[in-house]
N, C-alpha and C positions, 0 to 999 in steps of 0.2 A: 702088275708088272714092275718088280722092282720099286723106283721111289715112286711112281706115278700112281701105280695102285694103291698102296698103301696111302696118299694124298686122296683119292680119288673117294675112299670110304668116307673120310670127312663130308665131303662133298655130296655125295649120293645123301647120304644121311640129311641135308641141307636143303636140295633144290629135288630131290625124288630124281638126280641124270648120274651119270657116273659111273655105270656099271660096274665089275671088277670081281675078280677071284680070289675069295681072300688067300687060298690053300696055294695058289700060284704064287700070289704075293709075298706069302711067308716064304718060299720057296724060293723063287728069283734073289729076293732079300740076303737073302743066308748064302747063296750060293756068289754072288756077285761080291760080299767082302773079298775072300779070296781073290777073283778074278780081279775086281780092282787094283788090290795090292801089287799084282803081276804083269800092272798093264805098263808099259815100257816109256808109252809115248803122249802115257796122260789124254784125258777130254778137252773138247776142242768147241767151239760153238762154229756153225757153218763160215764163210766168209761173206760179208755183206754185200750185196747185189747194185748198189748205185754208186757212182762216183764220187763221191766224197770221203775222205778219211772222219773218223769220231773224236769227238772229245768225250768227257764227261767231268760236272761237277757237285757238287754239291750240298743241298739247302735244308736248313732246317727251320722250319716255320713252327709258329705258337699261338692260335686262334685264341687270344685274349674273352673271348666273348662267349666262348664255353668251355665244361668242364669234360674232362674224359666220360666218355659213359661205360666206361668197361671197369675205369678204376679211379671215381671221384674225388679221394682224396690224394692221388696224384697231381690234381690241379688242371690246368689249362689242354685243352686238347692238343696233341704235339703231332705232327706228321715231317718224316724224312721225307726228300725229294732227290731224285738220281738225276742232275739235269745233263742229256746228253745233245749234241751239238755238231754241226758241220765245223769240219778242223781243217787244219791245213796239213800238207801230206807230210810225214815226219817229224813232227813235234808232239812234246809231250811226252810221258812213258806208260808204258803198257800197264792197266787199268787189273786190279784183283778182279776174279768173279763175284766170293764172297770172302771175307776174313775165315780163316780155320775156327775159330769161337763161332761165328756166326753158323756157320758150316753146322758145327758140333750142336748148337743147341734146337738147329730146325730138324736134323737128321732125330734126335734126342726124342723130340715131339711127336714124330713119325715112327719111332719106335723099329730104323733101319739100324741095322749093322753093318755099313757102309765106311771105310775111313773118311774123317772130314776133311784130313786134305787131301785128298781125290777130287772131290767135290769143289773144297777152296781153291784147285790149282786151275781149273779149269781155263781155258785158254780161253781169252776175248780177243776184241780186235779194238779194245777203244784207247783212249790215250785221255791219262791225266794233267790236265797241265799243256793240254794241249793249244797251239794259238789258233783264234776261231775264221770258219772263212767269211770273205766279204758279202755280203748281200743280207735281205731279209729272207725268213721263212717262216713256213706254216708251221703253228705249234700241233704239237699230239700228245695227250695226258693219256698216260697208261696205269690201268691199276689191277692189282694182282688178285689171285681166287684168297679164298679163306683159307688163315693157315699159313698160306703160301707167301714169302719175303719180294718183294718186289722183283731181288737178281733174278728168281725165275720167270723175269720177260725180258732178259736182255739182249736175246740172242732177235728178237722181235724188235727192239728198241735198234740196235743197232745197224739194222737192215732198215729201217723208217729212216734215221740220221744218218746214212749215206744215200738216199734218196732225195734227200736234202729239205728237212724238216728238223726242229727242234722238237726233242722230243723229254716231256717229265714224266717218268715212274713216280708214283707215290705209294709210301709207304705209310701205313694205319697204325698207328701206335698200340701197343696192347692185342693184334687182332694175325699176329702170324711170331713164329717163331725164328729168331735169328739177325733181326733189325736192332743194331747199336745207335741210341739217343745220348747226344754230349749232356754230361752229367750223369749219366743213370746207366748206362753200358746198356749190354743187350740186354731188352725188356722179355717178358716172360707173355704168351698167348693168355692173356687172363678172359681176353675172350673166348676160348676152347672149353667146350662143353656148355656154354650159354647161350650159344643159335642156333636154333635149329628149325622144323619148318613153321612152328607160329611165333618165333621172334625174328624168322629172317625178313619180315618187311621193315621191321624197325632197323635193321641191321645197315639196308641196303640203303633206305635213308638217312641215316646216319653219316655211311660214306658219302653218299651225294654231297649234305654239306661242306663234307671235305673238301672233296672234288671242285665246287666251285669254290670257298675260301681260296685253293690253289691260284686258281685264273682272278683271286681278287688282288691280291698278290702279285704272280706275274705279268699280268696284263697292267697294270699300276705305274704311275710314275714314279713312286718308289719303291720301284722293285727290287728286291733284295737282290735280287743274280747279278750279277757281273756283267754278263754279256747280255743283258734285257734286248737291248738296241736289236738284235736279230732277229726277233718275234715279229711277224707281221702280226696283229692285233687284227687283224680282220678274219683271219682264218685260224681255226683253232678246228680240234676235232679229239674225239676221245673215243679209248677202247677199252674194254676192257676182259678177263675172265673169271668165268663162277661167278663169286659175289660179286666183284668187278665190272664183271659185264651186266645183272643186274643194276648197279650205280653206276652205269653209264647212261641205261634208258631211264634211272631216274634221277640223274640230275640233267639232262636236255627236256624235259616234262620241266624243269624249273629254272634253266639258264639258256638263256637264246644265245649268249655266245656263242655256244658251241655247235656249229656247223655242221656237223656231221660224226655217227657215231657208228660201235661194230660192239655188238653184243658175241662174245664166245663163249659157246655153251652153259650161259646160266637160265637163270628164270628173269620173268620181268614180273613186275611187281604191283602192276598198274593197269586197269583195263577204261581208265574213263578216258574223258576227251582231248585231257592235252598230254596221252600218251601216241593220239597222233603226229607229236610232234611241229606243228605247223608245217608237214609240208619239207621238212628237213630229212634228207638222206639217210639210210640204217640200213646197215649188214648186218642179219644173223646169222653167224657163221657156228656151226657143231655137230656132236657125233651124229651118224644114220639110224644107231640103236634106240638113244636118248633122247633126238629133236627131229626126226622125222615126222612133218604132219598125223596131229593125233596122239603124240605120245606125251609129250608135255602139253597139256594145253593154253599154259600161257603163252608159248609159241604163236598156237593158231588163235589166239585171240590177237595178242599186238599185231599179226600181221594184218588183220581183216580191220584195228583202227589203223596204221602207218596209211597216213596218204600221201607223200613223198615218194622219189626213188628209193627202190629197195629191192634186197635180194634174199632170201633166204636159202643157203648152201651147206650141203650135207659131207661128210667125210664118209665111207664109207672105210671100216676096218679100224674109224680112229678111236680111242678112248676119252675119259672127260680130260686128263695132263696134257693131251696129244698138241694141246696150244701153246703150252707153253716150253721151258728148255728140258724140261724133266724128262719127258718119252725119247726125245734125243738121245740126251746122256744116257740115259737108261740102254738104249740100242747098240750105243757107240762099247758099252760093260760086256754086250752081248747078251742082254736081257731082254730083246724085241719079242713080243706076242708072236709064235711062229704063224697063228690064224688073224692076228692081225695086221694094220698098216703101220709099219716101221719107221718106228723115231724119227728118222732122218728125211723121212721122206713127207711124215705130217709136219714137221717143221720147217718145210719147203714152201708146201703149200698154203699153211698160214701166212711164211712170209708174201708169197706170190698173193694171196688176197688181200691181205689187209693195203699190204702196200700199193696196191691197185686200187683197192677203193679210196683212198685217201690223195692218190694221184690225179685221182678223177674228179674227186669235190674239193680237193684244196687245190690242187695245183691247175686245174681244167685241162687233163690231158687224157682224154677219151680213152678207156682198156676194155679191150677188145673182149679180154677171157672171164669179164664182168657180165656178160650177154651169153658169152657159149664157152663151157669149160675147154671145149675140143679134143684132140684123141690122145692130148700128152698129160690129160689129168682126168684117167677113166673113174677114178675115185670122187669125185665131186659129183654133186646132183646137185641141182638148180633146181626146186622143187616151186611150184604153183609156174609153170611157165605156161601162160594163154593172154587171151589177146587182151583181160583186163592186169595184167604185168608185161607191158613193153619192155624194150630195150632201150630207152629213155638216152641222149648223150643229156651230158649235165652241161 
């Protein structure tokens, strides 16, 4: 569907989830240039659900201590970071989606004919330059599927930071198409076509590293950001998608900081004993097709080690994109799967979970639709519900 399918092949190809029509894809694809070009009022990302306005800034780190593994003689591992922020109401100015280059070269990869700025224009709600608000908050590391540039979890990101959490997107150097590094402009996916399913444990590990180098960093007294000071350091929690969400359950198997974590529809990587996590909270959140007991079975393995609170929650009608901003936009062109759950409304529901799980372990504010989907979200399944999976308050 549009750009989500066409993303989604990669993917499948990667973790065995992802379903997708290619003949639709090429289809939606072709037909949605046009429509795009015609659309009057431009793509929008939802409006953020918690009271706080966004900022965003951001960091460019350089893990001195190892080399790229995708492109060694490039040198030191490099990762962007999109640091997004509780802001104060009207300051700051309104935040690109992604640069039209940027735009142009992920669309490129994807092999849509889409214009990229449709795509580039997309309306956000964050604010650059924004002045930040008072207090501390729980951090959230977000990290994208394979392929895919970090912007596509902003619409996610920006709903977690007016919730009122800081929240970092990290971006993988070499490993999606469209991410601009100072000095070197936008980098080329040199990881594209070299993971696949017997080098995706190495892969996932890989970013783990990442992912915690991040919190070596931000949680630091010399922390490079600006606005460190608003990080509570005790609560930290990470998410992520595809490979993402993979290197989310494997970098909490190796960093205790991180408090609490939400795997979206990837694979996990790990079946020994400290991928029960100590005891630490985990949502796996993904499609009915894809991650319903049985069908991936690393699913039902991490679930049967997690000994912690934990959920495992089904989409039903979503696809593997459906998490992140892609199936949106895609719905908003008029490209929504007419047999499936539409854009706008699986991007709803992402944000209604994640944002709830993360309200509950970093904030301690009990959510209710963490226990019982109830009748306003007949598309969720809560699967293994018996009396050895309570309804646990944290």
């Amino acid at each position: 569907m549009l750009l989500a399918g066409a993303v989604a092949a990669g993917a499948a190809a990667l973790s065995g989830g992802g379903s997708q029509d290619s003949a639709a894809t090429t289809l939606a694809a072709s037909a949605t240039a046009g429509t795009a070009e015609n659309r009057a009022d431009g793509l929008a990302l939802a409006d953020p659900t918690g009271p706080y306005a966004v900022g965003r800034d951001s960091l460019h780190l350089v893990d001195k201590t190892r080399r790229d593994p995708w492109v060694p003689k490039a040198g030191n591992r490099e990762l962007m970071v999109s640091m997004y922020y509780p802001a104060r109401e009207g300051t700051g100015r309104t935040a690109p989606y992604m640069s039209t280059e940027g735009a142009q070269a992920f669309l490129d990869e994807m092999e849509l004919e889409v214009p990229a700025k449709t795509i580039a224009g997309t309306k956000t709600h964050t604010r650059v330059g924004a002045r930040p608000a008072t207090g501390k908050f729980p951090l959230v590391v977000l990290s994208p599927g394979f392929k895919t540039p970090g912007a596509t979890l902003t619409g996610l990101a920006e709903d977690l930071t007016s919730r009122g959490n800081v929240v970092a997107v990290v971006d993988h150097a070499y490993e999606a198409a469209g991410v601009s590094f100072p000095g070197k402009g936008i980098l080329p996916c040199a990881a594209c076509g070299k993971v696949g399913p017997t080098t995706f444990q190495p892969a996932a590990e890989g970013r783990a590293k990442d992912l915690s180098y991040t919190l070596d960093r931000l949680l630091s007294r010399t922390s490079p950001w600006k606005h460190a000071g608003m990080v509570d350091k005790r609560k930290v929690g990470m998410a992520g998608h595809s490979l993402g969400g993979a290197s989310t359950g494997a970098t909490m198997e190796k960093d205790s900081r991180v408090r609490a974590g939400v795997n979206m529809d990837g694979p996990f990587i790990n079946a020994g004993k400290t991928s029960g996590l100590s005891g630490r909270p985990f949502m796996m959140l993904g499609t009915k097709d894809d991650h319903s007991p049985g069908v991936d079975t690393t699913w039902d393995t991490a679930w049967k080690q997690l000994k912690g609170w934990k959920r495992w929650a089904t989409l039903t009608g979503a696809e593997h994109m459906s998490f992140t901003d892609l199936v949106s936009l895609a719905g908003q062109l008029g490209a929504d799967d007419p047999e499936g759950l539409p854009g706008e409304r699986a991007a709803e529901i992402t944000r209604d979970y994640v944002g709830a799980f993360f309200d509950q372990h970093l904030h301690g504010r009990h959510q209710a639709l963490l226990d019982h989907p109830g009748r306003t979200r007949p598309e969720v399944t809560l699967q293994h519900r018996d009396a050895r999976n309570p309804s646990p308050r944290s």
